[in-house]
Residue frames relative to the residue before (quaternion, step in Angstrom):
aa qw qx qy qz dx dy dz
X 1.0000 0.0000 0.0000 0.0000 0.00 0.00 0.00
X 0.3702 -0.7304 0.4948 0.2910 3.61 -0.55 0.88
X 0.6179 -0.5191 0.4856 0.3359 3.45 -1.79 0.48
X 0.4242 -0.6154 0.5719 0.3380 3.64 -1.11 0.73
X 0.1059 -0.7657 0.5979 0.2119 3.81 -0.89 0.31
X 0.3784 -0.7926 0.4484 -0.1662 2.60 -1.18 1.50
X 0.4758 0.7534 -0.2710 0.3641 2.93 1.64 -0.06
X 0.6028 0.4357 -0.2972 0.5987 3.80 0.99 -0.87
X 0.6059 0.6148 -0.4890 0.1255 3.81 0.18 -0.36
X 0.5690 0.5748 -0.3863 0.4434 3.66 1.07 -0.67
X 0.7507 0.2146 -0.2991 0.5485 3.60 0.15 -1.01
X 0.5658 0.4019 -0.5548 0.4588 4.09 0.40 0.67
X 0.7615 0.2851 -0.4082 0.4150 3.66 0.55 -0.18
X 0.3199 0.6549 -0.4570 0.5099 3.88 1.70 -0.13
X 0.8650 0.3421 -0.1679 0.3265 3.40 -0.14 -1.18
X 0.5673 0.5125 -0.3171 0.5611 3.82 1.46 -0.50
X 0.6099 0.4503 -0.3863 0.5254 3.88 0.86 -0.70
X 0.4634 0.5641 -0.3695 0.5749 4.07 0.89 -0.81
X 0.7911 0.3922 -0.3077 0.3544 3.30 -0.38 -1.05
X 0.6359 0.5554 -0.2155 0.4906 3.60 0.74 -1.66
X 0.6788 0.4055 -0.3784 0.4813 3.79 0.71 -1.01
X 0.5754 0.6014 -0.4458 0.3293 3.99 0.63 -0.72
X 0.5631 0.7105 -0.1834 0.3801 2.92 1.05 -1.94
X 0.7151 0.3401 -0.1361 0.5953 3.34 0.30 -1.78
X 0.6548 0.4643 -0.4410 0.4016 4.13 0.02 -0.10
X 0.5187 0.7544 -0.1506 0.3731 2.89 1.36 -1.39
X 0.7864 0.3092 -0.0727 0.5298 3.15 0.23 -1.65
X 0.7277 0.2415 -0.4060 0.4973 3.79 0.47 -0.77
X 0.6786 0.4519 -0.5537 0.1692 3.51 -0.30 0.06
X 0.3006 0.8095 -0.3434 0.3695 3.10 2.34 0.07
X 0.6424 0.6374 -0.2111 0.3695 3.21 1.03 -1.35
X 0.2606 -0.5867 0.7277 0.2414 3.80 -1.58 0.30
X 0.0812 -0.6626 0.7443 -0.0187 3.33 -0.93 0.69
X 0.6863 -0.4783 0.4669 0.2867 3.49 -1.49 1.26
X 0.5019 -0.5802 0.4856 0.4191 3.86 -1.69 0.34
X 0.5137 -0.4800 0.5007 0.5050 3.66 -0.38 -0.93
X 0.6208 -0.5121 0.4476 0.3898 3.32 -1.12 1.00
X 0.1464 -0.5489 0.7143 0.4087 3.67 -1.40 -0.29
X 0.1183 -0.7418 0.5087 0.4206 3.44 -0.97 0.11
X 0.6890 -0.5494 0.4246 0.2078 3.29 -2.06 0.15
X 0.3936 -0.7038 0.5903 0.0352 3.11 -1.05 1.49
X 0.2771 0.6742 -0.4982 0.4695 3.62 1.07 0.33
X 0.7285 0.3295 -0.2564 0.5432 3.92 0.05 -1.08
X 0.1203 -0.7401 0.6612 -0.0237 3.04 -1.01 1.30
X 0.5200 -0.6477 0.4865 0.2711 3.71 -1.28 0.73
X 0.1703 -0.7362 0.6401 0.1387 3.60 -0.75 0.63
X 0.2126 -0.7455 0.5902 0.2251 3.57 -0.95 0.97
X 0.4522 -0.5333 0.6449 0.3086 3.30 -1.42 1.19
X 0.6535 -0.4953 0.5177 0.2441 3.38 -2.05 -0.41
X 0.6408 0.4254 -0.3091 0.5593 3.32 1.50 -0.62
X 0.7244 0.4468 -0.4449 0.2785 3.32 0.99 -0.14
X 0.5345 0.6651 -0.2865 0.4358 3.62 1.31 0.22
X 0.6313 0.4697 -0.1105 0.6072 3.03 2.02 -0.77
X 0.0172 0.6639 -0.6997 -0.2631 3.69 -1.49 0.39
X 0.5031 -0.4723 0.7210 0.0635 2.54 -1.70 0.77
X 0.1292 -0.7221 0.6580 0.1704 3.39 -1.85 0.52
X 0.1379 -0.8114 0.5183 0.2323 3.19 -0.54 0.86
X 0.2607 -0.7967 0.5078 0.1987 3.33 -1.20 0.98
X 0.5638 -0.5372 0.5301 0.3354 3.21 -1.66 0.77
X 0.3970 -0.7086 0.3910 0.4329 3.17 -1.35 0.17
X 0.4955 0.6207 -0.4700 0.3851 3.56 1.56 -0.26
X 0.7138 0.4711 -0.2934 0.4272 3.35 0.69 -0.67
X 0.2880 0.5280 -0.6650 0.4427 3.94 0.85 0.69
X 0.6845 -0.3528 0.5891 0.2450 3.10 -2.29 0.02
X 0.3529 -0.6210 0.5981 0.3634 4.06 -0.43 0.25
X 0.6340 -0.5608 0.5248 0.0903 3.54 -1.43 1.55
């Protein structure tokens, strides 16, 4: 039974991945793709109270002993 040769396979699978990436550049840069949203300045931030305020948060090791 003869030996399979194996020799041509790298630069056949080198050269099909090449191709396939062109292709695939190819086609999407074909494409139209939407602009980007702008977003909207319409939504305004409400400030909570705690966020105007600190606060300390205490450890508990650092309480007084009970």
């Amino acid at each position: 039974m003869p030996q399979l040769d194996t020799s041509t396979w790298f630069i056949t699978i080198i050269s099909s991945l090449i191709t396939l990436f062109i292709l695939f550049q190819l086609k999407i840069s074909s494409q139209l793709f939407p602009l980007p949203l702008v977003l909207k300045t319409t939504t305004l931030k409400t400030k909570n109270p705690w966020e105007s305020k600190w606060t300390k948060i205490y450890s508990p090791l650092s309480l007084p002993p009970q």
